[in-house]
C-alpha positions in Angstrom: -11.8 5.9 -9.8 -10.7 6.2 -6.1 -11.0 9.7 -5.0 -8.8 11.5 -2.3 -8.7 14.3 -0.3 -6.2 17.2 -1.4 -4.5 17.6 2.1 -3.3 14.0 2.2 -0.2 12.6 1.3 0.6 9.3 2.5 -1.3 5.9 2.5 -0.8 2.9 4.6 -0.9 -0.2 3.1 -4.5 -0.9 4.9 -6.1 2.4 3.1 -4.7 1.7 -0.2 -6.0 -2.0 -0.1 -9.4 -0.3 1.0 -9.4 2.1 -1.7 -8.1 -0.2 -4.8 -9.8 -3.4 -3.7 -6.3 -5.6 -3.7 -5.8 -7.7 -0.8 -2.8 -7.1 1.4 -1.5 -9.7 0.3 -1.3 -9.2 -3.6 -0.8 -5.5 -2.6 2.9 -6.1 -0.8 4.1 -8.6 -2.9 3.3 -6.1 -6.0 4.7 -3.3 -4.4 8.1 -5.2 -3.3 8.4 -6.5 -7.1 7.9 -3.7 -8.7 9.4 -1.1 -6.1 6.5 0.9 -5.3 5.8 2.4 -1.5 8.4 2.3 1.0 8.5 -0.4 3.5 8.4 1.3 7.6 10.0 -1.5 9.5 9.3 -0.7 13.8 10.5 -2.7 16.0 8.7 -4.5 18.4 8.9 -5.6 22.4 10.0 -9.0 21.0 12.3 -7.4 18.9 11.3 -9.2 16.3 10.6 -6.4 13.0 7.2 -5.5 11.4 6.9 -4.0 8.1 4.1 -1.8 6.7 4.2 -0.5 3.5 3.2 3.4 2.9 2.7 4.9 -0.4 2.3 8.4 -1.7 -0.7 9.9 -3.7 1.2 9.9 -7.0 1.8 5.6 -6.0 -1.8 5.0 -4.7 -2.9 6.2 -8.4 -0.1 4.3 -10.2 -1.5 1.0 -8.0 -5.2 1.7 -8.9 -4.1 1.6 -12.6 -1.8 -1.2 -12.9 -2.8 -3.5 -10.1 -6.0 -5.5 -10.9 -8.5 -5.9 -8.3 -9.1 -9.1 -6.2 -11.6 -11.4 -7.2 -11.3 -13.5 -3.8 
């Protein structure tokens, strides 16, 4: 059961793989296959892109369900 507070909204990819127990890695290659979260691409000095995924509450839940946890 992972347990948030009312007033929040949106979850980075860090606090959802702290929350579910996936790793990042398993956790963006699930989301990007099965559309879930939206990926934030910023670009950088290098201009070379970085993507973070963020997900809502209603997708945090939907991950803690279907996504099994790590055992690594």
């Amino acid at each position: 059961m992972v347990t948030i507070r009312s007033g929040q909204k949106q979850f980075t990819e860090d606090e959802v793989s702290r929350l579910t127990g996936i790793c990042l890695d398993h956790l963006r290659s699930w989301a990007q296959s099965k559309h879930v979260g939206s990926l934030i691409r910023a670009a950088e000095a290098a201009s070379a892109e970085a993507g973070k995924w963020l997900f809502s509450d209603s997708e945090l839940m939907i991950v803690n369900v279907l996504c099994p946890r790590c055992e690594h």
